[in-house]
N, C-alpha and C positions, 0 to 999 in steps of 0.2 A: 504494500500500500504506500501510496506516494503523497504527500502534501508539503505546501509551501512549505511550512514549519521545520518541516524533517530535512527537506531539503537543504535549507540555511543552517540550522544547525550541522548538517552534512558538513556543507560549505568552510563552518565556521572551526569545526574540529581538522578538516583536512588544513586547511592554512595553518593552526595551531601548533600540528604536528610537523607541518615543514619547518615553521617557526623555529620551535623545538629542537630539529635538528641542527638550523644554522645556528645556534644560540649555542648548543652543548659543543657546537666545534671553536668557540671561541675565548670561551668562559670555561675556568675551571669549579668556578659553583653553580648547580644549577637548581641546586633548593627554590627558587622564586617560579621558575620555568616549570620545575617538576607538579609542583603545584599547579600553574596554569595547564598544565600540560591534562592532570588528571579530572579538573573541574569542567575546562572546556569539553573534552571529550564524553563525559557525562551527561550533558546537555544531551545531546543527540539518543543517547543510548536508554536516558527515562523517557524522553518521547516517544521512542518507540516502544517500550515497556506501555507506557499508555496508550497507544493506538490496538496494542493486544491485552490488554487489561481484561478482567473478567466483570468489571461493574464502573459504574460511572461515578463512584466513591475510588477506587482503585484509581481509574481514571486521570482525575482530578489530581489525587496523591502527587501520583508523578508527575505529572504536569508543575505541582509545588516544588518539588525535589528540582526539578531542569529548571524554573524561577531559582532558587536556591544560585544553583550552579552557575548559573549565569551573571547573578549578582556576585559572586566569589573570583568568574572569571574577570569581570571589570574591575574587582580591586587591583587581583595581581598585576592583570594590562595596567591600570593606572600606577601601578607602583614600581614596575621597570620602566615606561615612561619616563615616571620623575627622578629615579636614581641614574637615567643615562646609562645603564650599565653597560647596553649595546645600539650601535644607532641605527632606529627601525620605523617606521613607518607604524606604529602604534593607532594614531587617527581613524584608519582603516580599519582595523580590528574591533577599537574600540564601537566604533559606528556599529558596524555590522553585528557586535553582541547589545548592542541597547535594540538594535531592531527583534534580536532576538525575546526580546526583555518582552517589549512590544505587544510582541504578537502572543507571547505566551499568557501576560496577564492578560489580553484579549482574551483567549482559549479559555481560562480557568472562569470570567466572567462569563463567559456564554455558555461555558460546562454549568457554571451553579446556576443558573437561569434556569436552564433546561430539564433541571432535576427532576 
């Protein structure tokens, strides 16, 4: 099953992960990255968990959880951002996980709606 949502977050864990690797080739700490690396990638992976969910409380849940992760992934972007650790085009990133933010507390409003 395919939707915007899953998509972008697709989107948003594939970049992460290249991210990721050009970051650990350059840095010998990568505690900030490791972290972004596991939160971003989560996004995706509860959304899908909700689109197979067994009830639309289950649903929901996940849908909170990838909010969660999303908010988690924008501290870390913001906080290699501000520390300059490596010079990266951040703005992008960060865009496209506030869109993710978006669209997901969109989803959970329209989920409790519909209860």
């Amino acid at each position: 099953m395919s939707s915007p949502l899953l998509e972008k977050s697709l989107d948003f864990a594939t970049k992460i992960v290249l991210f990721y690797e050009d970051y650990s080739k350059t840095r010998k700490d990568t505690t900030i990255a490791k972290q972004l690396l596991r939160s971003a990638t989560s996004i995706g992976a509860n959304i899908n968990e909700a689109v197979f969910g067994n009830s639309k409380a289950d649903f929901i849940s996940k849908l909170h959880i990838s909010l969660k992760e999303t908010g988690e992934s924008i501290y870390w972007l913001t906080l290699l951002k501000r520390t300059k650790l490596i010079d990266y085009n951040f703005d992008d990133l960060l865009s496209l996980a506030e869109e993710i933010k978006r669209m997901l507390i969109a989803s959970i409003n329209t989920a409790k709606e519909n209860k």
